[in-house]
Every structure is written in structure tokens, then in C-alpha cells.
C-alpha positions as CSV (number, residue, x, y, z in Angstrom):
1,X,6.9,6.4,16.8
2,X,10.1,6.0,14.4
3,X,9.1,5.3,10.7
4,X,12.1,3.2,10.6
5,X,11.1,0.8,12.8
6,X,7.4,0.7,11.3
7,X,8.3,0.3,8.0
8,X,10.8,-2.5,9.1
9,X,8.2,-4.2,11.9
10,X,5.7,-4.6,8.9
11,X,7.9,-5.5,6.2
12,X,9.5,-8.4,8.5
13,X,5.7,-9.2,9.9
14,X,4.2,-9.6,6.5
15,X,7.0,-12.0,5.4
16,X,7.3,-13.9,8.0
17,X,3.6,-14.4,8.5
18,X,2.1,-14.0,5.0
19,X,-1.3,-16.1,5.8
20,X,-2.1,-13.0,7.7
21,X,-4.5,-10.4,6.9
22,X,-2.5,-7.7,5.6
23,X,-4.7,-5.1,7.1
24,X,-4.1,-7.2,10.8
25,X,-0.2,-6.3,9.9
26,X,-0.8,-2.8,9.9
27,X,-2.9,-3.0,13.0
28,X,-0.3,-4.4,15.1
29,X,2.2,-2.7,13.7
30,X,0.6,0.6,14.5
31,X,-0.9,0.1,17.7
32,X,0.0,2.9,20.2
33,X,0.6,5.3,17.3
34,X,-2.9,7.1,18.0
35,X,-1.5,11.5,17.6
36,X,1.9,10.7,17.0
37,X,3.4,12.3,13.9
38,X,5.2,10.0,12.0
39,X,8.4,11.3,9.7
40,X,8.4,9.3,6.7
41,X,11.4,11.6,5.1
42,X,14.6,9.5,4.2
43,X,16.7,11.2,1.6
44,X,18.4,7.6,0.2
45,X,15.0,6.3,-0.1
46,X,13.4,6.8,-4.0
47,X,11.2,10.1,-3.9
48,X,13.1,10.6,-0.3
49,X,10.4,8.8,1.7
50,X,10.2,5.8,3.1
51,X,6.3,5.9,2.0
52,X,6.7,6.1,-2.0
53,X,4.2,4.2,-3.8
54,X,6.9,2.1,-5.4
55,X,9.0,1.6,-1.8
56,X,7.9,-2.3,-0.3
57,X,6.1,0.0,2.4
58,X,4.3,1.9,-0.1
59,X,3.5,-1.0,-2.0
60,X,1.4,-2.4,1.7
61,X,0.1,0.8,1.9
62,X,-1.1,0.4,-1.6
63,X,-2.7,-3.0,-1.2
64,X,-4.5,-1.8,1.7
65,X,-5.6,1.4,1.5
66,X,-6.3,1.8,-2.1
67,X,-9.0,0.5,-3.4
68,X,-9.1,1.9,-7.1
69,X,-5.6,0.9,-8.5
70,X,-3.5,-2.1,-8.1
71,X,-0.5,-1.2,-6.3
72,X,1.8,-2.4,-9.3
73,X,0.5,0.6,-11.2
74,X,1.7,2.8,-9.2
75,X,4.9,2.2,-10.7
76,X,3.5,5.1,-13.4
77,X,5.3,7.5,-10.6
78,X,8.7,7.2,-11.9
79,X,8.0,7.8,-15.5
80,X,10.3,10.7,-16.6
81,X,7.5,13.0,-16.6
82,X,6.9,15.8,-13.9
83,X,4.0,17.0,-14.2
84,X,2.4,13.4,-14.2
85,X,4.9,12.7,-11.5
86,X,3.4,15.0,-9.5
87,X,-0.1,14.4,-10.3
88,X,0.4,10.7,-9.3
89,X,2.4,12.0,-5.4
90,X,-0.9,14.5,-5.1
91,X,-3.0,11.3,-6.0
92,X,-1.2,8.7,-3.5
93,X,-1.2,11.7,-0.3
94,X,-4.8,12.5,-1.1
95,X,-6.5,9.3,-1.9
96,X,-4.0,6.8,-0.1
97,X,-2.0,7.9,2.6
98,X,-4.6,9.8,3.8
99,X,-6.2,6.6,4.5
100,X,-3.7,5.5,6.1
101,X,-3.2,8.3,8.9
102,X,-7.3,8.8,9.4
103,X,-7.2,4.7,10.3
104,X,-4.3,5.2,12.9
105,X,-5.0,8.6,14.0
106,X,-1.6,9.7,12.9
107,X,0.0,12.4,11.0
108,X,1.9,11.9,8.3
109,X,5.1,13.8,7.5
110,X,8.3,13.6,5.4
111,X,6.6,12.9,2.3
């Protein structure tokens, strides 16, 4: 499956049908992605993934499969600090995208 087209299919799904669950978005989205790997990497994207916490996609992501923290705070990523930079990236794969791949059965690369 092409991360392109994911990220575009739910960003064009959740606008245009914004009553829906979220979660249901995803679902569609991703059905038939069960063992795929899916590349994330985009080098004019900020952090160079398609799937940073601040992207529109990351911020789905965020509202889905994080529980803890609203997605808005994960704007703290792009403070001008490093270390807390990557703190917060180790955060968001551990605690978030991981969510993400273990519900689709997908691997996540490019990140």
C-alpha cells in the first residue's frame, strides 16, 4: 500500500464525511493493508514523514490512537529543542504509531 494515497484517502474521507467516526475512517481506509509495510518517508514533509505528529495525518493518528494527550500538544515537537524533540518522536512511535500498525497489522516505515 502507498502512504500517499492513505494519507490522501483519509484526509479527503474525514472532510468530506465528518459525521463519521473517525476510527471507521481509518478502517476503510486501511482495509487490505493487513502485512504490508507502509513507507511513511517524504523528505518535503516537516520531520520528513508524512506521519509527524503535527502533519493533518499525524494529527488523525493522534485523535485516534492516543489516548493520553490531545493531539494539539503535540505541537511541543517542533520546539527548538533536540533532545525534547527527540524524546517527544520516541514518545509518538512508541505510544502512538505503534497503535496504529498493531490495529492494521502493518509495519510502519519512513519515520
Amino acid at each position: 500500500m502507498d502512504a500517499r494515497s492513505i494519507v490522501t484517502s483519509t484526509l479527503a474521507l474525514r472532510r468530506s464525511h465528518p459525521a463519521v467516526p473517525l476510527q471507521e475512517v481509518f478502517d476503510l481506509v486501511m482495509q487490505g493493508a493487513d502485512g504490508h509495510t507502509i513507507d511513511f518517508a517524504n523528505a518535503g514533509s516537516r520531520g520528513g514523514s508524512l506521519a509527524w505528529p503535527t502533519s493533518p495525518f499525524g494529527q488523525l493518528i493522534a485523535e485516534v490512537f492516543d489516548p493520553v494527550m490531545p493531539p494539539g500538544d503535540w505541537g511541543l515537537i517542533d520546539l527548538p529543542d533536540p533532545g525534547f524533540r527527540e524524546k517527544m518522536w520516541a514518545l509518538w512511535c512508541a505510544e502512538v504509531l505503534s497503535k496504529f500498525a498493531a490495529r492494521y497489522r502493518v509495519t510502519v516505515a519512513g519515520i
